[in-house]
N, C-alpha and C positions, 0 to 999 in steps of 0.2 A: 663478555661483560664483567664477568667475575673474577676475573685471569688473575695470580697473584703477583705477574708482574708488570702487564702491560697492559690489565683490564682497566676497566673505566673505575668500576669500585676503589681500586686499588691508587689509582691517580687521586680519585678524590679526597682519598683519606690524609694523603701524601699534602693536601693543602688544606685539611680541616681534621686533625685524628680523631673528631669527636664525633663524625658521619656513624650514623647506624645503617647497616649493608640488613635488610630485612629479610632477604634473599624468597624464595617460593616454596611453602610449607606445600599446597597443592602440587606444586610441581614434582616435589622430594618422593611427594608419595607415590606419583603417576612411576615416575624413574622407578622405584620401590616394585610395586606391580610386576615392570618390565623384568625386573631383575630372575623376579620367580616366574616369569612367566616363560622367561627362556632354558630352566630347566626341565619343563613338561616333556611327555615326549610326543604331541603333538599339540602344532601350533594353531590352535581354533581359530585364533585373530587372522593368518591366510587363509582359512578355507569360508571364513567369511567373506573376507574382499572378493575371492575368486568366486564366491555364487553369486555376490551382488552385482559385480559385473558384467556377469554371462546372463543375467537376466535384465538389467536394467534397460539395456538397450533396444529391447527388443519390445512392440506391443503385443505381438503373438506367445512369446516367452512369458510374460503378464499374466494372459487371461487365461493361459493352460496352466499356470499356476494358484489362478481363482479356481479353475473349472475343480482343480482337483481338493484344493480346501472346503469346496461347497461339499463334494463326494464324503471326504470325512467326518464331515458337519463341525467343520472350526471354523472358528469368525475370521471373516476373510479381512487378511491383514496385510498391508506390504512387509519386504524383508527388509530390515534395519539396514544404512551402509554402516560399517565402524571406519573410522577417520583415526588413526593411532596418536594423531595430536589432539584428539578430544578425550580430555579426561573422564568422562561418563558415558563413552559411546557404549564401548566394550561391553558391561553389565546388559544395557538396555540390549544390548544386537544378538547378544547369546541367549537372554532369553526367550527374543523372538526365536530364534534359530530353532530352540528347543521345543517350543510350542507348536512348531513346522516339522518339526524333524523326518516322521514319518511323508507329509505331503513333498519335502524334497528328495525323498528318498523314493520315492514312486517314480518324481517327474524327471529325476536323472539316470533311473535307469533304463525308462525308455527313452531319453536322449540317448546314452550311451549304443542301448540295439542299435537308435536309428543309423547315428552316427559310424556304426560298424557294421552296418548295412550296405553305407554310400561307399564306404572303400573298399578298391578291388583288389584281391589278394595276388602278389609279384608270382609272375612269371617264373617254372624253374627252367634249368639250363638244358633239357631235355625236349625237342621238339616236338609239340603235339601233346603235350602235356600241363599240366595246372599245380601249382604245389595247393596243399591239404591248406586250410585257414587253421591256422592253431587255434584250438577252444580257450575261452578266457576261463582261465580260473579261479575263485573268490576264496581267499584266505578261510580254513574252518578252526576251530576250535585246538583242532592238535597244532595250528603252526606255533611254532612258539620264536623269538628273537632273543637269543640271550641281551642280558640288560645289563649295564656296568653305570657306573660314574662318572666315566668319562665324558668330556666336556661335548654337548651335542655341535653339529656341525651344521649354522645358521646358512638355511641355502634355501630356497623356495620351491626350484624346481630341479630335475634329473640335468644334469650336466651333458651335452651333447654326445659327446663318448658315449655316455650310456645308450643314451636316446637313439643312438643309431649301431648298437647292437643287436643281437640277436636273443631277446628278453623277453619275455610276453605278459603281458597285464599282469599275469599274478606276481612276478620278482618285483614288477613296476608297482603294486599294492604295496609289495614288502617294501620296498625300497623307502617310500613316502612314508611308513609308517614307523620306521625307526630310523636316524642321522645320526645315530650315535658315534658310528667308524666311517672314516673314510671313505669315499664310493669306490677304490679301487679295491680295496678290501673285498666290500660288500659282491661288488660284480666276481669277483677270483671265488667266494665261499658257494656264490647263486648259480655258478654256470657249472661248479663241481656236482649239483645235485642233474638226479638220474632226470626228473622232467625236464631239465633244460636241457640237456643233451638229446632227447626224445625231440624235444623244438626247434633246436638247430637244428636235428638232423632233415628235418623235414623240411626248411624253406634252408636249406641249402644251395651258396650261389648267390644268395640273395639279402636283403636288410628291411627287416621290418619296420614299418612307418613310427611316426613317431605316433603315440597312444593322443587320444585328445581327450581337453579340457574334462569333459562330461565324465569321461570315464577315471579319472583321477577324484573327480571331487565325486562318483559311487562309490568309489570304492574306499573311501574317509566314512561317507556317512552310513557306509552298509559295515563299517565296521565297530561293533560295539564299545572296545576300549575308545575310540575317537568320543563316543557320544558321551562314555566315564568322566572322562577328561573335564569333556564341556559343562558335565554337569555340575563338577566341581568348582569350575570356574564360577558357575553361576552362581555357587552358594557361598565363597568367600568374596566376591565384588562388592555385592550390596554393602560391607564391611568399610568399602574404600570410599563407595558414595555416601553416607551417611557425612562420614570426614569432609571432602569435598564439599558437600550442601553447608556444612558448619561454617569453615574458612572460608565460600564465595559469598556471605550475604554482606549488603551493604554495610550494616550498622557494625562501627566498632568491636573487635575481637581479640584486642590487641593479648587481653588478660587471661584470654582461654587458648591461647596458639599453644602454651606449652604443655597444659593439660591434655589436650587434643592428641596432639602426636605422642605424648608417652603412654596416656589409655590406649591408644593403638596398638605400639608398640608391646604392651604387655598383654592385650589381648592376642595379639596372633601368638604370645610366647605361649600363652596358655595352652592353645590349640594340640601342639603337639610337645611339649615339655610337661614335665613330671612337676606336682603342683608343689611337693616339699623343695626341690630344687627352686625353685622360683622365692619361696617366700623366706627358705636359710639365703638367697642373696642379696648382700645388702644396696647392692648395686642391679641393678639386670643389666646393666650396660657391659658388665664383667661377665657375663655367664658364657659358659662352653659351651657353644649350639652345635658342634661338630660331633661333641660327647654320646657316641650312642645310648650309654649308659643313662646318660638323662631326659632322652624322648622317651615318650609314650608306647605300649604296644601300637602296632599296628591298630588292632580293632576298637583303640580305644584314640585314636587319633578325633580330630573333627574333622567332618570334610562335608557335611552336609548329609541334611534326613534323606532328601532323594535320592542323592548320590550311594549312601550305604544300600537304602532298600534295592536300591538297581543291581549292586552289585552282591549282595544277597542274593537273588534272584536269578542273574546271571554269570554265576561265581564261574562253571567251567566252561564258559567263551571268553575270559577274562584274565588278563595279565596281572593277578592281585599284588602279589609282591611285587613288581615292577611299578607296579601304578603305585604301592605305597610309598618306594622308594623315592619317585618321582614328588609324590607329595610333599613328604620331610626338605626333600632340596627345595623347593617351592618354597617353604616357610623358611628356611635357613637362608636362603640365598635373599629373601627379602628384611631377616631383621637383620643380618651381617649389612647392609645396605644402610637400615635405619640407623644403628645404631653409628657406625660410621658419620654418614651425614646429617643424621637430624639436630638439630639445636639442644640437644637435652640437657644441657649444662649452660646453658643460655643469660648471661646474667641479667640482660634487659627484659629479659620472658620472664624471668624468678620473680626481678621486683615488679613487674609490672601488674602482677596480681593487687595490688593496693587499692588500681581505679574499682574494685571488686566490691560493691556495699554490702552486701552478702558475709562476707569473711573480714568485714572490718576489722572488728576484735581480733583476729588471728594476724594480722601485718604490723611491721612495725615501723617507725618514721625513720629508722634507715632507709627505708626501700624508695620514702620522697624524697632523702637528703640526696639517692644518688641520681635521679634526673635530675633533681636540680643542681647538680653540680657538674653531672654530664654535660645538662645542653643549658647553663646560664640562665635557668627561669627566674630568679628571683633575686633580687639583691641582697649583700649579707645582711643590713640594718633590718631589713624585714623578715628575717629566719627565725626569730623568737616569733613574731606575731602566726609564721606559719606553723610555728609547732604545738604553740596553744590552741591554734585551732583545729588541729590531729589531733590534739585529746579529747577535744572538745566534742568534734565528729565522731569519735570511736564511744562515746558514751550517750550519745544524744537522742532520746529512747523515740524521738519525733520525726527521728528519719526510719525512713521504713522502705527494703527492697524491692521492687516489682518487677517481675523478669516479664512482664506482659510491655513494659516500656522501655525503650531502649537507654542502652547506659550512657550516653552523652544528655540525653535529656533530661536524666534522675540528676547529673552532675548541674546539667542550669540550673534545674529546680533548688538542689542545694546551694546555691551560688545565691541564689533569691531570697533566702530565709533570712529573717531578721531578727533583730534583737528586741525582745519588747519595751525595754528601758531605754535604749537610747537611740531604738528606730533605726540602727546601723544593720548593714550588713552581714553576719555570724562569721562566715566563710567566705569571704572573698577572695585571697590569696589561694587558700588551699581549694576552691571549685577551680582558678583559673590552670591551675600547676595541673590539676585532674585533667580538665580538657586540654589539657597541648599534650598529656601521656594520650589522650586517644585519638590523638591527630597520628600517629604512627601507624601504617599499613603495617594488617595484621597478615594479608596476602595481598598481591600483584595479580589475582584473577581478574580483575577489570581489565588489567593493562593486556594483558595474553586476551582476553577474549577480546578486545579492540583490533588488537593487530592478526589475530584468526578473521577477522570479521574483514577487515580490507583487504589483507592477501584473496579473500574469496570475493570481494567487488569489485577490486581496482590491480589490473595485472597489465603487463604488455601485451596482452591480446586483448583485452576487454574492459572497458570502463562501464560497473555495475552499481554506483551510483546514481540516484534520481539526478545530481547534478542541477542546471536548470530548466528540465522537464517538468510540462505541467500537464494535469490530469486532462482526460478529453473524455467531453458531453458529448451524447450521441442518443439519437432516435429515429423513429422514422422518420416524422416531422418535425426535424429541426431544420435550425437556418444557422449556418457559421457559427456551429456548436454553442450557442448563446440562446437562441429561441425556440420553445417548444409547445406545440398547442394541442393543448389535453385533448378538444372535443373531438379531434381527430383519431383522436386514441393509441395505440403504441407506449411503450416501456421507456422510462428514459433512465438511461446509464450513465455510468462513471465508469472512466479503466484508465489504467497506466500500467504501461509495459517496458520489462526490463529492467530489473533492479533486484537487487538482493542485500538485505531481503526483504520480503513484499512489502511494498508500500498499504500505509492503510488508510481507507478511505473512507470517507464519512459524508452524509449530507447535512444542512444546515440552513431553515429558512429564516431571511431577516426580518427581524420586528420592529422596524423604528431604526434604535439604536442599538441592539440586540439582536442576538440570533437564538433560534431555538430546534435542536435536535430535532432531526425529524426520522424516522423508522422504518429501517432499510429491510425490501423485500426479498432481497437475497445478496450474499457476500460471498466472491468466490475468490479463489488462489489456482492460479495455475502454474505450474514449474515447465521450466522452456530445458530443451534437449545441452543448454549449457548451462545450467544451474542457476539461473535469474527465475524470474520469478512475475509472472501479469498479474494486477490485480484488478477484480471488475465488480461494480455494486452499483445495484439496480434497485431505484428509488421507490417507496411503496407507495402508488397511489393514493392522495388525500382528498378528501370531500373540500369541494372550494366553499369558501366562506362568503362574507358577506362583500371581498374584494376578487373583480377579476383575476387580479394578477398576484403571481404569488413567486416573490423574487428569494432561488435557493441558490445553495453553496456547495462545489463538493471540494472539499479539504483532502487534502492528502499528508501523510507524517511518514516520518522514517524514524525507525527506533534507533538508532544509530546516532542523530545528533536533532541539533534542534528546528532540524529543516522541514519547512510548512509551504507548499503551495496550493491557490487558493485557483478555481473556476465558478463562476457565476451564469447564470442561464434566467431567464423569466418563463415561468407557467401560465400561461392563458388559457383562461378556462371561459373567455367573452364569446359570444354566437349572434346572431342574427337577433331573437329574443331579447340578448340585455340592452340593446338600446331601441329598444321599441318603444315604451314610453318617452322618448326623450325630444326634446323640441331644439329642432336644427338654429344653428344662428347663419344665417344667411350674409353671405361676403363677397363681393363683386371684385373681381380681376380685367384690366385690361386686357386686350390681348396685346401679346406681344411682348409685354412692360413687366419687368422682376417685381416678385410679389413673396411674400411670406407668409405663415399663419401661423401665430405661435401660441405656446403648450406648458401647462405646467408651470411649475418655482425653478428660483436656482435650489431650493434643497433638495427636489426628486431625486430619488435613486433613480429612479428609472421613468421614461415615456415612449408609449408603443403608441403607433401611429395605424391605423387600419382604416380601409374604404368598403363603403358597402355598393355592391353593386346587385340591383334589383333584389330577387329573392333569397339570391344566394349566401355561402356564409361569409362574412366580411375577411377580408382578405388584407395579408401584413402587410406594410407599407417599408416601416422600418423599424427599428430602437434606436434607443438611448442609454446605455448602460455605466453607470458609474465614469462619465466622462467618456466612454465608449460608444461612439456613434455609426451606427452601420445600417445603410440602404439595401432591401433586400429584393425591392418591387423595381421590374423591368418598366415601366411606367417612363417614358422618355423625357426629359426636361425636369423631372421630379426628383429632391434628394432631401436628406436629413440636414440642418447647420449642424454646428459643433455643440451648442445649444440647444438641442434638439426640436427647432422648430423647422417645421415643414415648405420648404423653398421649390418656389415655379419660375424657372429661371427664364423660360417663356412659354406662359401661360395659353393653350389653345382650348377649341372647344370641346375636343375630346380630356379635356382636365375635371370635365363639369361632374358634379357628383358631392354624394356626403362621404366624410372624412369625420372619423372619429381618432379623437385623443384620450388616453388612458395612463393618466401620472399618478404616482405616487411614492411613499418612502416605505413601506410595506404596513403600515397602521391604516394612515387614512390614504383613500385615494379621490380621484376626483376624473370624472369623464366629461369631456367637451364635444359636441355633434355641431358639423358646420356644414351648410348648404354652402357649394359655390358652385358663381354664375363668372360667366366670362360677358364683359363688355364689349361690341363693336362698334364703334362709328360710325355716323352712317355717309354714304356715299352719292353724290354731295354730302358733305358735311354741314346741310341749312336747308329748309323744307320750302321745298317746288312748289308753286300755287300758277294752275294754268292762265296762262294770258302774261306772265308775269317773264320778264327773259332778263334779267338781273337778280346779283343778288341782295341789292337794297332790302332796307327792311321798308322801305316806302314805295310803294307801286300804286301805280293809278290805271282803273282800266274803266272801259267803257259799257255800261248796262250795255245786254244784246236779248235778244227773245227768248233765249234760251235760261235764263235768270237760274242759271248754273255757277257752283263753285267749288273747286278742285284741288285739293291741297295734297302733295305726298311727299312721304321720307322711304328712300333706297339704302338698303344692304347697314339696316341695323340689328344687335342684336344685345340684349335682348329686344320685341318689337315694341313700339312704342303708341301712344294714345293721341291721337290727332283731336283735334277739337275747334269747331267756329265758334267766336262770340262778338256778336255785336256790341259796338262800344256806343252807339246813339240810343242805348236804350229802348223800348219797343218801336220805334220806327219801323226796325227789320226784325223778323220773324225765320227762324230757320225751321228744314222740314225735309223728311223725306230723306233722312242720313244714310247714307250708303258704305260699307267699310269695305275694303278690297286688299286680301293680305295673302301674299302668298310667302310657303314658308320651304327652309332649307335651312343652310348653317347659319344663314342670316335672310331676315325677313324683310317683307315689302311692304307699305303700307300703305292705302290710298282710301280717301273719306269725301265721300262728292256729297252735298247738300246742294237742295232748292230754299230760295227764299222770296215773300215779297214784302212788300211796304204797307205798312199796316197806319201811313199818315198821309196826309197829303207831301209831298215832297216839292220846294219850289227847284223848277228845272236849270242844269247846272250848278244844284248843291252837290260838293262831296261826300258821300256819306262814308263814317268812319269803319271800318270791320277789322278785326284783328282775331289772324288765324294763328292760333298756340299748338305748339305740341307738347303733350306730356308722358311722364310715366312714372307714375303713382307707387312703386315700388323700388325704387334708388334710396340706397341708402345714406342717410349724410355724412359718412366718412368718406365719400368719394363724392364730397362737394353738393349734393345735390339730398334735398328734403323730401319727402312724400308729397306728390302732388304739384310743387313747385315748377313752373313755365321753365323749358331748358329751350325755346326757339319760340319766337315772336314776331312773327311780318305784318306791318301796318297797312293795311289795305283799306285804298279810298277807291268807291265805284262811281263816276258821274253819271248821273240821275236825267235819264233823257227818255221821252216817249209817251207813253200813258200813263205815268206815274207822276208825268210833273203836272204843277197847278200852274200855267202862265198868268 
């Protein structure tokens, strides 16, 4: 990117020379770190990876790692991983380390036994015999490693040659504990001493395995210069993160990048440089950091309060000269670094101190003439107006700094100020010229932690993005993750899985047109064996109000961009009880014939549909959900429209029953209870009256002794109300009514009457009678009124015998 001949920077300028290359202050310094850190002569940063890895994997590895934090009474904590492209790991992982030290130091040496347990010691060349196990040895106090300057030799692990010599854990301790020479070296110095020839001698014939994991990383932490080391680390990091926290925050810093890195700069010189040396140079960027002459004694170096007291303490198990030596190249090998690369001569960093209200008076309108000549902010005719108004601001006792506000908004604010004579603007030119200086990135940390963040979501193995995944509702009694009914009881959740990093979820009930937080009973994170990440939230229970239904949301967010998806569910919290008061409206269906009953406005959010069948609790039909319509109830011929009215595509008698509807937009709601009845026809379709064998409505029959009359209607339902009435006025007299119904899916009706003649009658008059059928509960939306005659046969009797008057 920054190549000086074929990098990108380098092209750019090549077509604009006036590009600022801002480069990464953060980055310099992480570089910085590394440089001294590979002087040490042990490298903490591997013996962190290699614990976090031999333990991560495993849940047994874990919990014997708890068991034994509990035994020492530290708070049980997991181990840090360190990531070496995270600039802030390091600090954080070494202190955990430290605050562990001892509990890893327990739980790797008896990995170690075990592990040297399980392997069985080779065979010698002598039959019938066993070679000896060499005893492991553990480095004491008198080993000692001479220590030089020489450039250490970046290597991780023992190089196979070694590894499959004849060496034994202790050369293997030594070996890992200094890289300063060579390994051929090292092995020709190790195998001249008396105990390794005592070790060869004895598995003679043969090659000792290679040492495992465990016993390498025991014998780092059972060695005390290893923990010197770390301890140092720990007390110049926090040094680097301070810096880091400075240069990552959002709000412009453009003014403080150069201050930043040279207080650093001269703090670590302090550290181990002699204080007159520092303050006779007029430069520190010239100083001789090679100069023995001008570092500090030894004991008067810094290296941290803990660090000294440990090694006070533990002065003769400890390489003190060695360890100091290492220290000085640490500091040396990082400002030879700094001063090399950091910008400290920066001419954009110098002037850029100006946007600075604090130091106004200290700047001078050089420093705006050269952005604005740098990057064309202003035209020349307006250059006097801009520099009357730099006087103007550098004396203007009305502006006042606040470092509680950040510095692009103190520059609006001034931008704002007006004139009180002529109501003009004060500062226009010079606020706008201020804000485009702090339109310059002062670091690239957004840009590195964006692309850290996708490299770990989105790779050729794995797409760890939410993507177009949406969250999922879930409980006991739900239906098609949308319906859940409280009085049944059960938890209802939110989760989404797979994503890094965790999605976060929320719930949300709506109010009308609004939503309002609602207060989640528990939030969890779970981490998947390949670094994604579930997240699950589980709704707290609310007292339902004065509305059954109570329509929530659970939103999901990724910090990562502005991606939101949304799932919606209804809470029914209606029983048996809530419509008990309520008065059915009664609705007649044919059989047979498509029919619908509709529900609600078009604005409902939502309409649940439920049946009550006898005592029990009323039971779902379906929803309605924001255009979302779904049938849940096995009810055959029964489904939702799209509109969410409830449709009988053919209506039979097992449909019969109440059907409640529950609409609303989650403010108001409104419940509708509907009785329905299925109609049947009846069969005949026109009522039988005995004697009578047509289906005229005019029938003539003849008076007989039996002064009997007969009327019935077959296979209607619901049954119906038969009735005689004489149309001659008292003449006839009916009596004696008889009904005969029997019942099934459709009922029979039969109503026999006696009558006689209550006048004289002259013989072979017609007398008029007219038999009706009714039924007093049709509704008049299907044609028919209360009460109103739906069949009417005229029936004339000839009047013959003792009734007549000749």
């Amino acid at each position: 990117m920054l190549g000086k001949h074929k990098g990108v920077a380098t092209l750019i300028k090549q077509r604009n020379p006036n590009t600022y290359i801002a480069g990464s202050p953060c980055h310099l310094m992480h570089l910085a770190a590394q440089k001294g850190g590979k002087c040490l002569q042990y490298q903490i940063d591997e013996l962190l990876v290699d614990i976090w890895y031999y333990i991560d994997k495993s849940q047994l590895r874990h919990q014997a790692i708890i068991n034994i934090q509990q035994e020492h009474g530290i708070e049980v904590r997991k181990i840090l991983k360190h990531v070496s492209t995270r600039w802030l790991s390091l600090g954080k992982a070494i202190k955990r380390l430290l605050e562990n030290w001892d509990v890893l130091l327990d739980y790797f040496k008896s990995e170690s036994a075990l592990h040297t347990r399980k392997r069985k010691a080779p065979s010698s060349d002598l039959p019938g015999k066993t070679a000896k196990k060499s005893k492991t040895e553990i480095p004491n106090k008198n080993t000692r490693i001479p220590f030089t300057k020489t450039k250490k030799v970046q290597q991780r692990t023992l190089p196979y040659h070694l590894l499959r010599s004849n060496l034994t854990s202790t050369d293997i301790c030594l070996i890992s504990k200094s890289k300063r020479h060579s390994w051929a070296k090292k092995k020709e110095s190790l195998l001249s001493q008396k105990s390794i020839k005592k070790s060869t001698a004895s598995v003679s014939g043969s090659e000792t395995q290679r040492p495992h994991k465990t016993k390498l990383i025991y014998c780092q932490l059972n060695d005390p210069n290893c923990k010197l080391h770390a301890m140092f680390l720990n007390a110049i990091l926090p040094f680097f993160d301070h810096a880091y926290e400075v240069l990552q925050k959002d709000e412009p810093q453009i003014d403080f990048v150069h201050d930043v890195l040279i207080d650093q700069l001269s703090s670590i010189l302090s550290r181990f440089l002699k204080p007159d040396v520092i303050l006779a140079a007029k430069d520190i960027t010239m100083l001789d950091l090679s100069n023995e002459n001008n570092h500090k004694a030894d004991c008067d170096i810094q290296i941290g309060h803990e660090c000294k007291v440990f090694l006070t303490q533990n002065k003769d198990m400890l390489y003190v000269i060695a360890f100091y030596t290492c220290v000085k190249n640490f500091y040396v090998a990082e400002c030879e670094y700094m001063i090399m690369h950091y910008p400290c001569n920066d001419e954009l960093l110098l002037n850029a101190k100006i946007v600075d209200i604090a130091d106004r008076t200290q700047v001078k309108f050089s420093s705006v003439e050269y952005f604005v000549k740098h990057f064309d902010l202003v035209p020349k005719e307006s250059m006097d107006q801009l520099e009357s108004e730099f006087n103007q601001y550098q004396i203007d006792k009305n502006i006042v700094a606040n470092k509680e506000i950040r510095i692009d908004q103190q520059w609006h604010s001034i931008g704002q100020i007006k004139d009180q004579a002529t109501s003009e603007k004060k500062y226009p030119v010079l606020a706008s010229v201020m804000k485009t200086v702090l339109l310059i990135f002062h670091s690239n940390a957004d840009c590195e932690r964006v692309f850290s963040v996708v490299k770990k979501n989105k790779t050729k193995q794995r797409a760890n993005s939410p993507g177009d995944q949406f969250p999922e509702i879930g409980c006991r009694n739900c239906y098609q993750e949308y319906y859940y009914n409280a009085v049944d009881g059960g938890t209802l959740t939110c989760s989404f899985s797979v994503a890094r990093p965790a999605v976060r979820l929320e719930w949300f009930e709506q109010r009308g047109d609004g939503y309002e937080r609602l207060e989640m009973q528990q939030f969890d994170i779970a981490e998947n064996s390949n670094g994604t990440f579930n997240s699950l939230a589980t709704l707290k229970s609310f007292t339902a109000s004065s509305n059954l239904i109570h329509l929530v949301i659970c939103r999901s967010t990724w910090s990562l961009s502005d991606w939101k998806r949304e799932k919606e569910a209804v809470v029914d919290y209606s029983s048996h009880e809530s419509f008990a008061d309520l008065t059915p409206h009664l609705q007649h269906m044919e059989i047979n014939r498509y029919a619908k009953i509709k529900c609600g406005r078009p604005s409902s959010a939502y309409i649940i549909w439920k049946r009550i069948l006898y005592s029990n609790e009323p039971a779902i039909i379906g929803y309605h959900l924001h255009g979302l319509t779904k049938t849940i109830s096995d009810i055959p011929d029964v489904e939702l429209s799209a509109e969410g009215s409830l449709i009988f595509a053919s209506p039979k008698v097992q449909h019969e029953g109440m059907y409640v509807c529950i609409s609303g937009d989650g403010q108001k709601e409104e419940i509708q209870m509907t009785s329905l009845e299925v109609l049947i026809p009846p069969s005949p379709p026109y009522i039988q009256i005995a004697g009578c064998n047509n289906v005229s409505q005019r029938c003539v029959i003849r008076e007989d002794s039996t002064k009997n009359l007969t009327c019935a209607v077959y296979g209607a339902r619901p049954s119906v109300t038969l009735e005689w009435i004489a149309a001659a006025g008292d003449e006839i007299s009916f009596f004696n009514h008889k009904v005969f119904k029997e019942r099934g899916e459709t009922f029979d009706t039969i109503l026999s009457v006696e009558y006689k003649v209550s006048q004289d009658i002259i013989c072979g008059t017609e007398i008029l009678i007219k038999s009706s059928c009714k039924e007093n509960e049709l509704r008049e939306e299907h044609g028919h009124g209360g009460g109103i005659v739906i069949a009417v046969v005229v029936l004339y009797v000839f009047m013959t015998g003792s009734f007549c008057v000749c």
